[in-house]
C-alpha positions as CSV (number, residue, x, y, z in Angstrom):
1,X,193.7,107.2,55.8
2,X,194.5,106.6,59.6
3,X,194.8,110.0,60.3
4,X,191.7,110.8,58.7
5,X,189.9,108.8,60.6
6,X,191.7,110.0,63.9
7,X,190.9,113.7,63.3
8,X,187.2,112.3,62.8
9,X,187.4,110.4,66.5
10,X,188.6,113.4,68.1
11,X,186.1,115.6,66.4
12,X,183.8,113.8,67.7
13,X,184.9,112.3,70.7
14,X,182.3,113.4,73.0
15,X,180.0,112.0,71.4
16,X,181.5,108.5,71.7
17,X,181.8,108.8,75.2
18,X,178.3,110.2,75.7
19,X,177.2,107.1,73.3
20,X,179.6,104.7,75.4
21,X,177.5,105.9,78.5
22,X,174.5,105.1,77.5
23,X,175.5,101.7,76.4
24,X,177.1,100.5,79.3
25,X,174.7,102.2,81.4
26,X,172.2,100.4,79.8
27,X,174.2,97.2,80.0
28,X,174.2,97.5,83.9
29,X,171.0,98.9,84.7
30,X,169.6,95.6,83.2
31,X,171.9,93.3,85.1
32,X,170.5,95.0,88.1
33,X,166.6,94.9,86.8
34,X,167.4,91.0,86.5
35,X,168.6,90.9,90.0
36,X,166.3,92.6,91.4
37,X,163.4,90.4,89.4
38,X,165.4,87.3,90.6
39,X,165.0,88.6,94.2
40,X,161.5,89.4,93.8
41,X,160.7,85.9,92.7
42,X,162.5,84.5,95.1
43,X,161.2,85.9,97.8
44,X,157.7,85.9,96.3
45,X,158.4,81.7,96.3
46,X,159.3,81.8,99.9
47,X,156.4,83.5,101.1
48,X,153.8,81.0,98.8
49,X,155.7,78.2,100.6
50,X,155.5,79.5,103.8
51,X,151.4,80.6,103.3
52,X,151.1,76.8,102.2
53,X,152.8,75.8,104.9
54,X,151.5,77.8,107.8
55,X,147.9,76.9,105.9
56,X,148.3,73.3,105.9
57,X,149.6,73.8,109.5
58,X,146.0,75.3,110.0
59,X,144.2,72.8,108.3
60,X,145.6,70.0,110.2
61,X,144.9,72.1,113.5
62,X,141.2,72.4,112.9
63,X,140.8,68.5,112.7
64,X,142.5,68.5,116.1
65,X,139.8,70.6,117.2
66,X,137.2,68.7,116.0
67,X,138.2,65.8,117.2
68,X,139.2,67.2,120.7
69,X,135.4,68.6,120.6
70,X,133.9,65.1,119.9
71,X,136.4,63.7,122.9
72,X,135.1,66.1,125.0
73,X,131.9,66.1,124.2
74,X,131.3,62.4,126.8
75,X,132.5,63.3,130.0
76,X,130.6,67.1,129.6
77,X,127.1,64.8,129.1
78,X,128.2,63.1,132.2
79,X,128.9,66.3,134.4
80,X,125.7,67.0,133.3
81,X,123.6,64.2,133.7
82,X,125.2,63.8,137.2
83,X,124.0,67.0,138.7
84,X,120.7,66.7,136.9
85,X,120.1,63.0,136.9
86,X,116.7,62.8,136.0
87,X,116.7,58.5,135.4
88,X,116.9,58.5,139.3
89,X,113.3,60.4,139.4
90,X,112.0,58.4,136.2
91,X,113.2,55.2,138.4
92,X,111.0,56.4,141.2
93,X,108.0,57.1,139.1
94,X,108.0,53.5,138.5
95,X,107.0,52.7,141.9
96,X,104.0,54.4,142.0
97,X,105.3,56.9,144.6
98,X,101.8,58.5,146.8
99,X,104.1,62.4,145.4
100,X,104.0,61.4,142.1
101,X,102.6,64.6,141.4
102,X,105.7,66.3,142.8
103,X,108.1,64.0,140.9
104,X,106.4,65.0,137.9
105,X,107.5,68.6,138.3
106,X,110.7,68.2,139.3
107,X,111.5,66.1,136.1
108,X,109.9,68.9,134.1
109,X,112.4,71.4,135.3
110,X,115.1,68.9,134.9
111,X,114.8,67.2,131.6
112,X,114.3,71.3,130.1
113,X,116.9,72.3,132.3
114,X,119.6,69.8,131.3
115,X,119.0,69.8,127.8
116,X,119.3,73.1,127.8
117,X,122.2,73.8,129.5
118,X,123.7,71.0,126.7
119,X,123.0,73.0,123.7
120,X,125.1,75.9,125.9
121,X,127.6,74.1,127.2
122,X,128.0,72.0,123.7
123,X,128.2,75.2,122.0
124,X,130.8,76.9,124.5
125,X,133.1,74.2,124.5
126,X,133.4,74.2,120.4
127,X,134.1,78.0,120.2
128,X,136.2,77.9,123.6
129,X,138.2,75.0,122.2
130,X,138.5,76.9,118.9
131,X,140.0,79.8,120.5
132,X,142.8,77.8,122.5
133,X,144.0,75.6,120.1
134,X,144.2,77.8,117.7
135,X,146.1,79.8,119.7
136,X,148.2,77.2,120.8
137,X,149.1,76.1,117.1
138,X,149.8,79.6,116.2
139,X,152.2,79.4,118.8
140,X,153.2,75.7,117.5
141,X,153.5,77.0,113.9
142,X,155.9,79.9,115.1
143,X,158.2,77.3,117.2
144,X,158.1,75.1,114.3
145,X,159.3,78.0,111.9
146,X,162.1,79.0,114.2
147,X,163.4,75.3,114.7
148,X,166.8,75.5,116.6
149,X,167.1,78.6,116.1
150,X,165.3,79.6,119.4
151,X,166.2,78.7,123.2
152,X,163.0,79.5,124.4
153,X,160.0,78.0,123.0
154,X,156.4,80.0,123.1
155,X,154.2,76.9,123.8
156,X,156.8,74.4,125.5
157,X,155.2,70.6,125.8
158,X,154.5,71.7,129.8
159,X,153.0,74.5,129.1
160,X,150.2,73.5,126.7
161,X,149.1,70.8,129.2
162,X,148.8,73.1,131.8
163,X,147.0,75.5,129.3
164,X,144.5,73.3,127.7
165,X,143.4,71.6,131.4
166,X,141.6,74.9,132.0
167,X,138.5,73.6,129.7
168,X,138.5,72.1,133.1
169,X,136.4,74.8,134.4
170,X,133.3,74.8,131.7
171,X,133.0,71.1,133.0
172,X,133.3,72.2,136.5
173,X,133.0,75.2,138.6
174,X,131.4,77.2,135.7
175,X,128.6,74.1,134.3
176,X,127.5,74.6,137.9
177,X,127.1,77.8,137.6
178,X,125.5,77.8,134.5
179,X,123.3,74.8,135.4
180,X,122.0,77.3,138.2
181,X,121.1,80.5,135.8
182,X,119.2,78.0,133.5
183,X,117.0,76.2,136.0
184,X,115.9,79.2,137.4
185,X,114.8,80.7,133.6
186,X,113.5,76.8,133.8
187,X,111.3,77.2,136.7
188,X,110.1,81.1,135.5
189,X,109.2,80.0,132.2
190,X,107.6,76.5,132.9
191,X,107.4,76.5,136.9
192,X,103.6,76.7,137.0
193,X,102.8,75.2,133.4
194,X,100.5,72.0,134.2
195,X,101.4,68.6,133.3
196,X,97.9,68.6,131.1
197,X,98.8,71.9,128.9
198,X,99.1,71.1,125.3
199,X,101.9,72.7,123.5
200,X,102.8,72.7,120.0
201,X,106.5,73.5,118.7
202,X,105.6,76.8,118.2
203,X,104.9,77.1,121.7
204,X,108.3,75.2,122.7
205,X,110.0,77.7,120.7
206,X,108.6,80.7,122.0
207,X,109.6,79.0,125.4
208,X,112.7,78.3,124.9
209,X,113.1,81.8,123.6
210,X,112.2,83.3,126.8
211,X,114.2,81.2,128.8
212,X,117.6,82.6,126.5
213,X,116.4,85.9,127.1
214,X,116.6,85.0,130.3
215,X,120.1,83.5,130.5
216,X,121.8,85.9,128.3
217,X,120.4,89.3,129.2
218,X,118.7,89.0,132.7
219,X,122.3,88.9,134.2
220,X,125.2,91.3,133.8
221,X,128.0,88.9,133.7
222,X,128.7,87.7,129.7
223,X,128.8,83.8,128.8
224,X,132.3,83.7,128.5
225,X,132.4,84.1,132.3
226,X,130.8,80.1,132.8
227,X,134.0,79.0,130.2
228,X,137.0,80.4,131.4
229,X,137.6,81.7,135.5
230,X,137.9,84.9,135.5
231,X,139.2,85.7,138.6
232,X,143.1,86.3,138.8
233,X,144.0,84.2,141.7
234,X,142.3,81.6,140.2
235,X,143.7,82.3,136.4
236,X,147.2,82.2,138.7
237,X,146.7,79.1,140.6
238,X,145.8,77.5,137.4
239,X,149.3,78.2,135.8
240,X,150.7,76.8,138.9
241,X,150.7,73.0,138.3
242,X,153.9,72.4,137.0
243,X,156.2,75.5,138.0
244,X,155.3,78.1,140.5
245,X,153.9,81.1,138.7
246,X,154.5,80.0,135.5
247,X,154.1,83.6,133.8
248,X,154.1,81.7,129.7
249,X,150.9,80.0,130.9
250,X,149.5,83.0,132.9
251,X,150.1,85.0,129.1
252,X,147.7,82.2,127.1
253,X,145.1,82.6,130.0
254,X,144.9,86.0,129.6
255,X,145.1,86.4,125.8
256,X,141.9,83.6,126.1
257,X,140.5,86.1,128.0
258,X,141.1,89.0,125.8
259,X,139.4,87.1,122.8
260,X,136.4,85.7,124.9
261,X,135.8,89.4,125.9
262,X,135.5,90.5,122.3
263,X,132.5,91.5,120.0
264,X,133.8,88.8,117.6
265,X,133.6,86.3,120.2
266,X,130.0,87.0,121.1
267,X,129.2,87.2,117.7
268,X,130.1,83.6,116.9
269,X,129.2,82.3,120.4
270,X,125.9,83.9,119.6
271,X,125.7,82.0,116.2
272,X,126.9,78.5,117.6
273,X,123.8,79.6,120.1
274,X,121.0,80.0,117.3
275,X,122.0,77.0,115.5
276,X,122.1,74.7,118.1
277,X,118.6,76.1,119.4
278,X,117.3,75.6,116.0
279,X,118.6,71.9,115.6
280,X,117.1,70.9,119.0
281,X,113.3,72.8,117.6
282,X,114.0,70.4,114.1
283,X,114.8,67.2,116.3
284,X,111.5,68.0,118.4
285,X,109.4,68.5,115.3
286,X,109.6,64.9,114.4
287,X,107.6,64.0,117.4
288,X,105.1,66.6,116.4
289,X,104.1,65.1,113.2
290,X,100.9,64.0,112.4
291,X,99.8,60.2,112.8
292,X,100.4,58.5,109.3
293,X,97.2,58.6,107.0
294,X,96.0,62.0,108.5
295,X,94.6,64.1,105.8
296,X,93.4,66.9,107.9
297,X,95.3,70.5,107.2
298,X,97.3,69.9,110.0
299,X,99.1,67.2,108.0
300,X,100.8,69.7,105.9
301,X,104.6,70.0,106.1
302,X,104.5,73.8,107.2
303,X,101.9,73.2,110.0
304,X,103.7,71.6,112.4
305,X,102.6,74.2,114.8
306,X,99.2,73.1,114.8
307,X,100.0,69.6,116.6
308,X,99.8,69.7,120.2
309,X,101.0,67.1,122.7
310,X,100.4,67.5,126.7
311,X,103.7,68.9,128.5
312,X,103.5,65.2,130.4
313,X,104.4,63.8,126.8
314,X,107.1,66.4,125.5
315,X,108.9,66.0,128.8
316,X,110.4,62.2,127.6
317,X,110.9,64.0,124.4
318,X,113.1,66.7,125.8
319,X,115.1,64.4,129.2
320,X,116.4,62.5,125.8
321,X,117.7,65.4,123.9
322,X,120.8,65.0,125.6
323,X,122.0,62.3,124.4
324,X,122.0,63.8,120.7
325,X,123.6,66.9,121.9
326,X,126.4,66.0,123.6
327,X,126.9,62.6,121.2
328,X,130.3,61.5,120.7
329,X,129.7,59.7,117.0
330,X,129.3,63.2,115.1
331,X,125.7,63.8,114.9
332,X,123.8,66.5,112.8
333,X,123.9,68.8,116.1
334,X,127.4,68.4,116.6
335,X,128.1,69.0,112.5
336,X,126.1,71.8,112.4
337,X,128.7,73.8,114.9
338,X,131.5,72.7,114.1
339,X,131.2,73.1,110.4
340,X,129.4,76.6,110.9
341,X,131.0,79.1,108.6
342,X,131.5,82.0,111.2
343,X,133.4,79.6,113.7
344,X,135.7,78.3,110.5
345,X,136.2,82.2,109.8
346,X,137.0,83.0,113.8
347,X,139.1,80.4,113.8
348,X,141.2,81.5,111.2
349,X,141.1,85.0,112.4
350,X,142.8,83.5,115.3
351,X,145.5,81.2,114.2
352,X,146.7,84.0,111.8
353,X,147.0,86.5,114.9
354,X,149.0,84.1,116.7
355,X,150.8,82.7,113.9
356,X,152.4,85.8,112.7
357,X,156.2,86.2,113.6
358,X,156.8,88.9,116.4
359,X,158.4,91.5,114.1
360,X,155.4,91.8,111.8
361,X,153.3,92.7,114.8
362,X,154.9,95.6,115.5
């Protein structure tokens, strides 16, 4: 019996082997499928917790930003209202001055001019912060990541301040500046207006649309050039607070500079721009409502156009403007840019170039 069943191993011996094979070949190649699923899982697990926690990173970064906007947003209205103090000439008219004529005028240009130059400056200094704070927290959320493992931090404590007091220049040197090109599209728009000329908002709009023509294509140098110096002795002699040349901070100013020179830039900029234009034009158009009880045509919602008011009487209206635009309690102006959907998506677009580790960007 045992020898019978020998012969019938070795007859078919081969074929044993060949099935043995398969078997454990089998047998291991699924050991190494679970491995390799285990490995996939777990790394799939890593990189959701490290998405959720470089997005809630994010997250917490954009309320810094909003509220370093709404911080900001006081001593910008009083840079402003310093170089274009128009209470000192309302103060005078008081008086009964024998130039009230010329007083008048001046305030014209003034209260335009400076309201004005706060829907630009408002809407600069929300996409400008944007940019560098989210390019410090990608930065942040990189040092944060590395923990001890790294000697030399890309956004040490130092550095940042040093960094972020550059905003210093769209409430100096460049609000001048600015302040300078807008009062003279002031003057060419509403220079020779009279004092008597009725306007309605359709007329203030189509003002305020030549003035931004103006501002924005009647010179060659871009808006990002009133946020950010762009001169490089300056860019160096504003890294050079702390340590002498410091070459980490000289870096962030010239990556700000890279992204405020591109298309993307000016394309939000532009959309901060038409917003906060159109929010000033619906403030306005509650002063150019019809008297209650009115039942002429004109008293229709969609004919605000056809109410007029003397230039004497809409140049209160606009002198006050400021004090909504640059408001440090959020108002609807304020909302309106900093919840606008193409800054949220720029500043994303920005925290995730800086917040991707060095090996994936090459």
């Amino acid at each position: 019996m045992f020898s019978s069943v020998w012969n019938f191993i070795k007859r078919h011996k081969r074929k044993f082997i060949f099935t043995g094979a398969v078997v454990g070949g089998v047998y291991f190649l699924g050991k190494y499928a679970q491995k390799k699923i285990r490995e996939v899982q777990e790394k799939e697990a890593t990189e959701y917790i490290a998405q959720a926690r470089r997005q809630f990173h994010f997250e917490v970064n954009q309320r810094t930003c909003n509220m370093t906007v709404l911080s900001m947003l006081p001593p910008l209205k009083e840079a402003i209202i310093n170089q274009l103090n128009s209470e000192s000439l309302t103060a005078l008219l008081k008086t009964k001055p024998a130039n009230k004529l010329e007083i008048w005028e001046d305030l014209k240009i003034i209260s335009f001019t400076r309201t004005i130059v706060g829907v630009y400056s408002t809407c600069m200094l929300v996409v400008l912060l944007r940019v560098q704070l989210n390019i410090i927290g990608g930065y942040l959320y990189l040092d944060n990541t590395a923990g001890k493992n790294t000697k030399t931090p890309l956004a040490p404590p130092d550095v940042q301040q040093q960094y972020l007091s550059s905003i210093q220049y769209l409430l100096g040197d460049g609000l001048t500046e600015l302040m300078t090109v807008v009062k003279k599209a002031v003057q060419n728009s509403l220079g020779s207006m009279s004092l008597k000329q009725s306007l309605s908002l359709l007329d203030l709009e189509q003002q305020l649309s030549w003035i931004r023509a103006e501002v924005e294509s009647g010179s060659e140098r871009p808006l990002s050039c009133y946020m950010l110096a762009d001169d490089e002795n300056v860019l160096a002699d504003q890294a050079c607070g702390l340590t002498e040349n410091d070459a980490v901070t000289i870096k962030l100013l010239n990556e700000t500079r890279d992204m405020l020179d591109s298309p993307d830039f000016s394309t939000v900029l532009n959309a901060c721009l038409n917003r906060g234009f159109s929010r000033l034009l619906d403030n306005l158009a509650e002063f150019f409502r019809p008297p209650p009880g009115d039942s002429s045509p004109s008293s229709a919602p969609d004919s605000l156009s056809v109410v007029s008011l003397p230039l004497a009487k809409i140049i209160p209206i606009i002198n006050g403007q400021i004090n909504t635009i640059c408001s440090e309690t959020p108002s609807h102006f304020v909302q309106d840019l900093l919840m606008n959907d193409q800054v949220k998506e720029f500043s994303a677009s920005v925290y995730e170039t800086f917040s991707m580790p060095l090996e994936l960007q090459k």
